[in-house]
C-alpha positions in Angstrom: 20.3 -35.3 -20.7 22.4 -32.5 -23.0 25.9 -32.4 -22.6 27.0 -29.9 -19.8 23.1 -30.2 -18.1 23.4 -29.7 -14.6 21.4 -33.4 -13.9 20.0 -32.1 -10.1 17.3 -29.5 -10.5 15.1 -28.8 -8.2 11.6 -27.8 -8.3 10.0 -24.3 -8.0 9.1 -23.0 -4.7 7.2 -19.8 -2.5 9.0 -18.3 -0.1 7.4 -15.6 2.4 10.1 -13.7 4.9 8.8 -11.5 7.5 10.4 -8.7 9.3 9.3 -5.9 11.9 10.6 -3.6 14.2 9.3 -0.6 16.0 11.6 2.2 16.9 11.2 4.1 20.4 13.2 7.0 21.6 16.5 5.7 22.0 15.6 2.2 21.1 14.7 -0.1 18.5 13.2 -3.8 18.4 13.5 -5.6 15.2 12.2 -9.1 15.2 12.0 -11.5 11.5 11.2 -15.0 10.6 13.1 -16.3 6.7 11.4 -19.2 5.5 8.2 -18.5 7.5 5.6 -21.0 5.7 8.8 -23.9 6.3 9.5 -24.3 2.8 11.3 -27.3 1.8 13.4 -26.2 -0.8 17.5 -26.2 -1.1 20.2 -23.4 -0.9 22.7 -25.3 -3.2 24.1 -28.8 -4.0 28.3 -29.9 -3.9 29.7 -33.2 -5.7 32.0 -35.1 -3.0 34.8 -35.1 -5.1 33.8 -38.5 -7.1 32.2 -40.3 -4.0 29.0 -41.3 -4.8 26.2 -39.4 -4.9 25.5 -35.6 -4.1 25.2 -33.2 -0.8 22.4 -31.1 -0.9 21.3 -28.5 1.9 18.2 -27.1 2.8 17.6 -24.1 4.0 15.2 -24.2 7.5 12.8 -21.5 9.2 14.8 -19.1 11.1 13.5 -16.5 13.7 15.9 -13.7 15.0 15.8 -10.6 16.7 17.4 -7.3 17.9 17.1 -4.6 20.3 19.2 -1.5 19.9 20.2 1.6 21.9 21.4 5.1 20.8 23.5 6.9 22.9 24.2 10.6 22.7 27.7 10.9 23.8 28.6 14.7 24.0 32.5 15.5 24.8 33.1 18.8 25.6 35.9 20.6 24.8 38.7 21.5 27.9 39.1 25.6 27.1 42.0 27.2 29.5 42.7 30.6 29.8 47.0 31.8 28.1 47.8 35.0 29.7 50.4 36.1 27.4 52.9 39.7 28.7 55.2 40.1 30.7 55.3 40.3 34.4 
Protein backbone atom coordinates (compact mmCIF):
# COMPACT_ATOMS: atom_id res chain seq x y z
CA UNK A 1 0.00 0.00 0.00
CA UNK A 2 1.59 3.78 -0.84
CA UNK A 3 2.47 5.80 2.01
CA UNK A 4 -0.56 8.04 3.08
CA UNK A 5 -3.24 5.39 1.09
CA UNK A 6 -6.34 5.45 2.75
CA UNK A 7 -6.22 1.28 3.26
CA UNK A 8 -10.46 1.02 3.45
CA UNK A 9 -11.99 1.68 0.09
CA UNK A 10 -15.05 0.63 -0.78
CA UNK A 11 -16.47 -0.49 -3.92
CA UNK A 12 -18.55 1.43 -6.53
CA UNK A 13 -22.21 1.52 -6.09
CA UNK A 14 -25.98 2.79 -7.89
CA UNK A 15 -28.01 4.68 -6.06
CA UNK A 16 -31.74 5.58 -7.20
CA UNK A 17 -33.65 8.33 -4.79
CA UNK A 18 -37.19 9.05 -5.53
CA UNK A 19 -39.26 11.97 -4.63
CA UNK A 20 -42.97 13.20 -5.44
CA UNK A 21 -45.39 15.51 -4.37
CA UNK A 22 -48.43 16.99 -5.82
CA UNK A 23 -49.52 20.46 -4.80
CA UNK A 24 -53.43 21.33 -4.23
CA UNK A 25 -54.88 24.68 -3.45
CA UNK A 26 -53.59 25.40 -0.20
CA UNK A 27 -51.84 22.12 0.27
CA UNK A 28 -48.96 20.12 -0.70
CA UNK A 29 -48.00 16.25 -0.24
CA UNK A 30 -44.48 15.40 -0.79
CA UNK A 31 -43.60 11.81 -0.26
CA UNK A 32 -39.59 10.29 -1.17
CA UNK A 33 -37.72 7.11 -0.68
CA UNK A 34 -33.30 7.62 -0.56
CA UNK A 35 -31.66 4.51 -1.14
CA UNK A 36 -34.74 2.98 -2.86
CA UNK A 37 -33.09 -0.30 -4.59
CA UNK A 38 -31.50 -0.96 -0.63
CA UNK A 39 -28.09 -0.40 -1.61
CA UNK A 40 -25.46 -1.63 0.53
CA UNK A 41 -22.89 0.77 0.46
CA UNK A 42 -21.31 3.06 3.36
CA UNK A 43 -21.67 6.91 4.28
CA UNK A 44 -18.12 7.05 5.87
CA UNK A 45 -15.62 5.17 8.09
CA UNK A 46 -13.82 6.54 11.77
CA UNK A 47 -10.56 4.90 13.39
CA UNK A 48 -11.41 4.27 17.31
CA UNK A 49 -8.64 6.19 18.41
CA UNK A 50 -6.02 3.12 18.14
CA UNK A 51 -8.61 0.32 19.22
CA UNK A 52 -8.58 -2.19 16.85
CA UNK A 53 -10.16 -2.19 13.90
CA UNK A 54 -12.42 0.38 12.11
CA UNK A 55 -16.37 1.75 12.44
CA UNK A 56 -18.02 1.85 9.28
CA UNK A 57 -21.76 2.96 8.72
CA UNK A 58 -24.13 2.22 6.21
CA UNK A 59 -26.49 4.19 4.98
CA UNK A 60 -30.28 2.24 4.89
CA UNK A 61 -33.53 2.85 2.74
CA UNK A 62 -35.39 5.65 4.09
CA UNK A 63 -39.10 6.79 3.25
CA UNK A 64 -40.41 10.16 4.45
CA UNK A 65 -43.16 12.45 3.85
CA UNK A 66 -44.82 15.88 4.19
CA UNK A 67 -48.09 17.53 3.94
CA UNK A 68 -48.20 21.34 4.01
CA UNK A 69 -50.76 24.14 4.37
CA UNK A 70 -50.66 27.81 3.21
CA UNK A 71 -52.50 30.21 4.99
CA UNK A 72 -53.53 33.62 3.83
CA UNK A 73 -53.36 35.66 6.82
CA UNK A 74 -54.70 39.21 5.98
CA UNK A 75 -54.36 41.96 8.94
CA UNK A 76 -56.17 44.89 8.30
CA UNK A 77 -55.15 48.02 9.26
CA UNK A 78 -57.24 49.88 12.47
CA UNK A 79 -57.94 53.59 10.54
CA UNK A 80 -59.64 56.25 13.23
CA UNK A 81 -61.01 59.37 12.43
CA UNK A 82 -58.55 63.01 14.31
CA UNK A 83 -60.78 65.79 14.31
CA UNK A 84 -58.36 68.47 14.65
CA UNK A 85 -60.05 72.65 15.64
CA UNK A 86 -61.17 74.00 18.08
CA UNK A 87 -64.36 73.67 19.92
Amino acid sequence: MPNGEFPYLSPDYNLVNLRAGINMDQWRFNLYVQNLTDEEYYTGTQENFGASGIRLRPHPRIVGGSICCRFDIRFHQARSMYASGFF
